[in-house]
PyMOL commands that place a pseudoatom at each C-alpha (Angstrom):
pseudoatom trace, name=CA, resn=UNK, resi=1, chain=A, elem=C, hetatm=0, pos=[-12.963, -89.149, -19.197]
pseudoatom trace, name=CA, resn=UNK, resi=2, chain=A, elem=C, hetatm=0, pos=[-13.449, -85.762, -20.392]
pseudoatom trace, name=CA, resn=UNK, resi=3, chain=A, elem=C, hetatm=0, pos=[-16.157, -87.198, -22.898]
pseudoatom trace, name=CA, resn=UNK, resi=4, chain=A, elem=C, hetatm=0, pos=[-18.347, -87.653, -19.628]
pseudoatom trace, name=CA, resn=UNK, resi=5, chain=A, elem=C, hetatm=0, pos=[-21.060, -85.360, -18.781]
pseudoatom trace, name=CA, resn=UNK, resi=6, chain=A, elem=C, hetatm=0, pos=[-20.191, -83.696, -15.334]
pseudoatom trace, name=CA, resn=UNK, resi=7, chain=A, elem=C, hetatm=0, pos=[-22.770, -85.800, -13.394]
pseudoatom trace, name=CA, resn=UNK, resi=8, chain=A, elem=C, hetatm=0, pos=[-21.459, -88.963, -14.497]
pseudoatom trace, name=CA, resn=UNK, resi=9, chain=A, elem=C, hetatm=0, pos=[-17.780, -88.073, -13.563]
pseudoatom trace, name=CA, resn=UNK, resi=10, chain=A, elem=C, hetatm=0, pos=[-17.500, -90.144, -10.743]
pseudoatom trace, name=CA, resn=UNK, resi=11, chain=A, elem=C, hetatm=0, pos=[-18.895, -93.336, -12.486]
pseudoatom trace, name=CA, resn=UNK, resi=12, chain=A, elem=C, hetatm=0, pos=[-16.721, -92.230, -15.318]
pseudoatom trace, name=CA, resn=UNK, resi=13, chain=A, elem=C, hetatm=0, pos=[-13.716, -92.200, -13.170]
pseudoatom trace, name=CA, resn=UNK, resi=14, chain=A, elem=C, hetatm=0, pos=[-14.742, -95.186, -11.429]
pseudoatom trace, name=CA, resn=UNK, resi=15, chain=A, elem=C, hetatm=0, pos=[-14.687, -97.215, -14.833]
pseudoatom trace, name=CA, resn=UNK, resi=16, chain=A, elem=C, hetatm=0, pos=[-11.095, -95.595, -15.809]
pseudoatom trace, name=CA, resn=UNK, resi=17, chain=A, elem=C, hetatm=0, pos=[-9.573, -96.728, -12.676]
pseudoatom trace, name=CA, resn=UNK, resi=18, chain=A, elem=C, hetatm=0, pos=[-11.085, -100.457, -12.630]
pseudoatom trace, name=CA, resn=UNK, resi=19, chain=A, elem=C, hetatm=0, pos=[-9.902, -100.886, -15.996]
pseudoatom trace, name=CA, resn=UNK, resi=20, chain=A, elem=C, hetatm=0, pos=[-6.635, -99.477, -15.332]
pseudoatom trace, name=CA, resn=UNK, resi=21, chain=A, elem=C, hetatm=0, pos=[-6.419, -102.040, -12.185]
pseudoatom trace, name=CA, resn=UNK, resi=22, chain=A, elem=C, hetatm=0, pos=[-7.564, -104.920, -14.409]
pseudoatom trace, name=CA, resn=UNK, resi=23, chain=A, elem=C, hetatm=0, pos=[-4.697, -103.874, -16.806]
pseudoatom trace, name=CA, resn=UNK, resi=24, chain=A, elem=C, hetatm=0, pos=[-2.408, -104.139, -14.275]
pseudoatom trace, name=CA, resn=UNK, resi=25, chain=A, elem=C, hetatm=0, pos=[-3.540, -107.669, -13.243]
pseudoatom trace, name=CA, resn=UNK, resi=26, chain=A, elem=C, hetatm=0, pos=[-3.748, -108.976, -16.603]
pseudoatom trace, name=CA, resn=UNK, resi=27, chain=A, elem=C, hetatm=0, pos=[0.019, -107.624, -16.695]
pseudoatom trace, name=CA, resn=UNK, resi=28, chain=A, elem=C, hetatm=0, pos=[1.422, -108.892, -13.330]
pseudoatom trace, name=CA, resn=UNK, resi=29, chain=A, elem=C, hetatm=0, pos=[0.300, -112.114, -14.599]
pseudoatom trace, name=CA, resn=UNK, resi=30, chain=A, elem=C, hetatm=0, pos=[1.304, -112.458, -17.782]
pseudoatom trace, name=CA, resn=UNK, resi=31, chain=A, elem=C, hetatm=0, pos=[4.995, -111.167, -16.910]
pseudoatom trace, name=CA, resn=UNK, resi=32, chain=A, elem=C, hetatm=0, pos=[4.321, -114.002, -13.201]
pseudoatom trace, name=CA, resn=UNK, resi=33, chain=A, elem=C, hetatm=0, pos=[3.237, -116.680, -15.201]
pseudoatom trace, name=CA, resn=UNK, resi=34, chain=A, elem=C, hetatm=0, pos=[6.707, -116.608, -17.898]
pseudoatom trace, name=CA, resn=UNK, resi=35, chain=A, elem=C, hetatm=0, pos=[9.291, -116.017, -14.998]
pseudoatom trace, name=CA, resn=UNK, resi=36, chain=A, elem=C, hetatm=0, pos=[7.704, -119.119, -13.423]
pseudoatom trace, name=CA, resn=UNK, resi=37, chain=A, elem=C, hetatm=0, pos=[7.858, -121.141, -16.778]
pseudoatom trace, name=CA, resn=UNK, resi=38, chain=A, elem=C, hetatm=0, pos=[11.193, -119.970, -17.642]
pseudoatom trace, name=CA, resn=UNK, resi=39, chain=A, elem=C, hetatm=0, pos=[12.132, -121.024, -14.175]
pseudoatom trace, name=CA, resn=UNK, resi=40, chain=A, elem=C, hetatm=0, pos=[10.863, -124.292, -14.273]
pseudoatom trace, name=CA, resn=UNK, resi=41, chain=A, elem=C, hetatm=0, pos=[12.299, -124.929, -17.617]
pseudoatom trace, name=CA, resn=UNK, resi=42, chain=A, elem=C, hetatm=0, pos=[15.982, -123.539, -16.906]
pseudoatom trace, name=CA, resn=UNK, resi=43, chain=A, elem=C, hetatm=0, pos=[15.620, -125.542, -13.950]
pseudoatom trace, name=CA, resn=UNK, resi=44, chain=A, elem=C, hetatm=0, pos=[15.739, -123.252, -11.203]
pseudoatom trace, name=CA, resn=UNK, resi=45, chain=A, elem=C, hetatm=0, pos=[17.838, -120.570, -13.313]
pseudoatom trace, name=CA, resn=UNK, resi=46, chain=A, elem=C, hetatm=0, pos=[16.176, -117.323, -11.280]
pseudoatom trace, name=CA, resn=UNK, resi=47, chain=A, elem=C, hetatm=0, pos=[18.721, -114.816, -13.640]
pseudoatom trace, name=CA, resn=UNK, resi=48, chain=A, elem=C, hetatm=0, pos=[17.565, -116.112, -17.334]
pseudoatom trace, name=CA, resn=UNK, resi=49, chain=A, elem=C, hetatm=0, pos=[13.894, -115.968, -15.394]
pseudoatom trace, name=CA, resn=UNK, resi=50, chain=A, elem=C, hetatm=0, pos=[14.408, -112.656, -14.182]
pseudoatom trace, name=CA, resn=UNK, resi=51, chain=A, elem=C, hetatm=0, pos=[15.811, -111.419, -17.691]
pseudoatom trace, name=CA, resn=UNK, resi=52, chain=A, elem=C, hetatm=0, pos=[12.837, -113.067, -19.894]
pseudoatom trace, name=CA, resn=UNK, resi=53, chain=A, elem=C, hetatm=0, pos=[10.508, -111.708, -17.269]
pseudoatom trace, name=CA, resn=UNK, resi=54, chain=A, elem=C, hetatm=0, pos=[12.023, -108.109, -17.673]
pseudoatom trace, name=CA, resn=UNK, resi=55, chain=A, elem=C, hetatm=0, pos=[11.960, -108.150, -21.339]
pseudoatom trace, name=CA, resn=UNK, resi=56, chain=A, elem=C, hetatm=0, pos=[8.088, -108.749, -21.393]
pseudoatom trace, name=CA, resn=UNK, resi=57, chain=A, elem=C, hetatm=0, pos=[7.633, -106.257, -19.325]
pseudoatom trace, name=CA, resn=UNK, resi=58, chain=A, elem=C, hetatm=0, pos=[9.513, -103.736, -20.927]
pseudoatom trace, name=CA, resn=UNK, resi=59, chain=A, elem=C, hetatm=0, pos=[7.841, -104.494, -24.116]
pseudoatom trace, name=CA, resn=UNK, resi=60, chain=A, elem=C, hetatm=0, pos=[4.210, -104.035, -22.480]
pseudoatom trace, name=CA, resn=UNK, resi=61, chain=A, elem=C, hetatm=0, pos=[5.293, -100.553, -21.070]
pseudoatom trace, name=CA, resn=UNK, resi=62, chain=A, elem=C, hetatm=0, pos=[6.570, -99.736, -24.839]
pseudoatom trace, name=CA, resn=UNK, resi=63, chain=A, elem=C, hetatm=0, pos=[3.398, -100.809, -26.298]
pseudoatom trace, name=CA, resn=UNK, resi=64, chain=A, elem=C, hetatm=0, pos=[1.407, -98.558, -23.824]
pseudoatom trace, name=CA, resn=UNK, resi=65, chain=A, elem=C, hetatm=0, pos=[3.725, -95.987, -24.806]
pseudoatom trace, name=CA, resn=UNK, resi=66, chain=A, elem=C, hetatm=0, pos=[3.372, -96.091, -28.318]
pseudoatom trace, name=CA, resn=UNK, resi=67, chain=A, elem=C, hetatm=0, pos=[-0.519, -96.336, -27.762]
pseudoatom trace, name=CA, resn=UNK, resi=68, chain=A, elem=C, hetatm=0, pos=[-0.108, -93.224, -25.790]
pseudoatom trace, name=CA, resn=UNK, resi=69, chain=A, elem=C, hetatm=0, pos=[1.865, -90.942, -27.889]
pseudoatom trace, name=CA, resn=UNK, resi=70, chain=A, elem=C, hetatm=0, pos=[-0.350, -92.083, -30.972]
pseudoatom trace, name=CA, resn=UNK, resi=71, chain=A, elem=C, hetatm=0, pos=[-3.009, -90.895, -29.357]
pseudoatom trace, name=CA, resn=UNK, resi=72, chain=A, elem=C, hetatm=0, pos=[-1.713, -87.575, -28.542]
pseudoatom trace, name=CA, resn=UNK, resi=73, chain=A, elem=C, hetatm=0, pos=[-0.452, -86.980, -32.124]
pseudoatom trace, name=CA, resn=UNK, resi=74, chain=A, elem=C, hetatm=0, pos=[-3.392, -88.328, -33.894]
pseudoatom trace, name=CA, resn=UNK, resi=75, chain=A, elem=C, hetatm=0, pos=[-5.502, -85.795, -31.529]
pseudoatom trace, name=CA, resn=UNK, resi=76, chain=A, elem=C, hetatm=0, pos=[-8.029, -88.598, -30.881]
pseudoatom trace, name=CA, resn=UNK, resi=77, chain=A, elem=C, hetatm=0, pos=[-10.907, -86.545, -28.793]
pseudoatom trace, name=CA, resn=UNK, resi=78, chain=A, elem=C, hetatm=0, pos=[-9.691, -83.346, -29.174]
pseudoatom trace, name=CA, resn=UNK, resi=79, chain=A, elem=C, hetatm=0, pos=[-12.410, -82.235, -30.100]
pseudoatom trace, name=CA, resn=UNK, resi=80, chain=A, elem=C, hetatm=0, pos=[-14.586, -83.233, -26.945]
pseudoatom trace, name=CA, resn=UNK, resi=81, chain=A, elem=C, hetatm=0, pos=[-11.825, -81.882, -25.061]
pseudoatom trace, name=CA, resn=UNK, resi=82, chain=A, elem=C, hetatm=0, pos=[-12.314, -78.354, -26.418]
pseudoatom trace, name=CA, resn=UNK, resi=83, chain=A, elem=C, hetatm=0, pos=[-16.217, -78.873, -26.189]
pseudoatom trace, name=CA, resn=UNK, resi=84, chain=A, elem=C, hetatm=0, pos=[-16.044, -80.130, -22.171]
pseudoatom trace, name=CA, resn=UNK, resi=85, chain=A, elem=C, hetatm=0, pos=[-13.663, -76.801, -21.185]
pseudoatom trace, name=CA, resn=UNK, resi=86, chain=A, elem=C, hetatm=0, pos=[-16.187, -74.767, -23.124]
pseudoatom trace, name=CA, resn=UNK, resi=87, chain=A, elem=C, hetatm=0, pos=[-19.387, -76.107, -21.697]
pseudoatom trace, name=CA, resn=UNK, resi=88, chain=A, elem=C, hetatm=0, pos=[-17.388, -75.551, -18.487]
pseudoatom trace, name=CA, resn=UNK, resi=89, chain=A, elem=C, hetatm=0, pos=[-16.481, -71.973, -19.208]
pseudoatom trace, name=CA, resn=UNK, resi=90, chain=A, elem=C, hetatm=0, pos=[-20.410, -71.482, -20.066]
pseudoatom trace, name=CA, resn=UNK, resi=91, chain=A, elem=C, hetatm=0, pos=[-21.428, -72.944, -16.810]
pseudoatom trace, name=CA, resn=UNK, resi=92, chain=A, elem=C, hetatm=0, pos=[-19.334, -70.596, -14.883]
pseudoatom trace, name=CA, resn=UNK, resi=93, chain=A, elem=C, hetatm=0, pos=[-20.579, -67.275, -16.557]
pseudoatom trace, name=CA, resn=UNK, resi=94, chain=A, elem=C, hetatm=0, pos=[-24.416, -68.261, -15.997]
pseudoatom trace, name=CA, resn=UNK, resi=95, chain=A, elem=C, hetatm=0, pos=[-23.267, -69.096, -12.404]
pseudoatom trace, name=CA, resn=UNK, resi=96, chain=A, elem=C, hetatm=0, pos=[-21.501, -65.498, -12.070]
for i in range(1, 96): cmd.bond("trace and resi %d" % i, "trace and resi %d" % (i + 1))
show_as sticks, trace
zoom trace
């Protein structure tokens, strides 16, 4: 998001959150759809569900969390960062 020029910030922001939503879907599913397997195939066994269920899910969230800290260490965009807070800092000198 901080790649996007100021005046497309809220279209920016709009994309971030409908693909963060869409994530979350795609997530809720995945993790519904092998509780309700592994339910069906442990015939009615809701605790081995609940535990296979539990384990994709914590796998997704360490994915996302290795995505995330690679990210921060690799300093993907960094240098946009720096570039948006200047062009800000430039904006509010002409203003003043």
């Amino acid at each position: 998001l901080a790649e996007v020029p100021g005046a497309g910030g809220g279209s920016g922001g709009g994309v971030l959150q409908t693909a963060q939503r869409v994530g979350a879907a795609y997530g809720i599913a995945a993790v519904s759809a092998l509780f309700f397997r592994e339910v069906a195939t442990s015939r009615g066994d809701y605790a081995t569900a609940l535990t296979v269920g539990l384990r994709l899910d914590l796998v997704l969230a360490l994915v996302a969390l290795v995505i995330g800290v690679t990210d921060l260490v690799t300093g993907r965009g960094q240098s946009s960062r720096n570039a948006g807070s200047n062009s800000s800092r430039a904006q509010s000198r002409k203003a003043a």
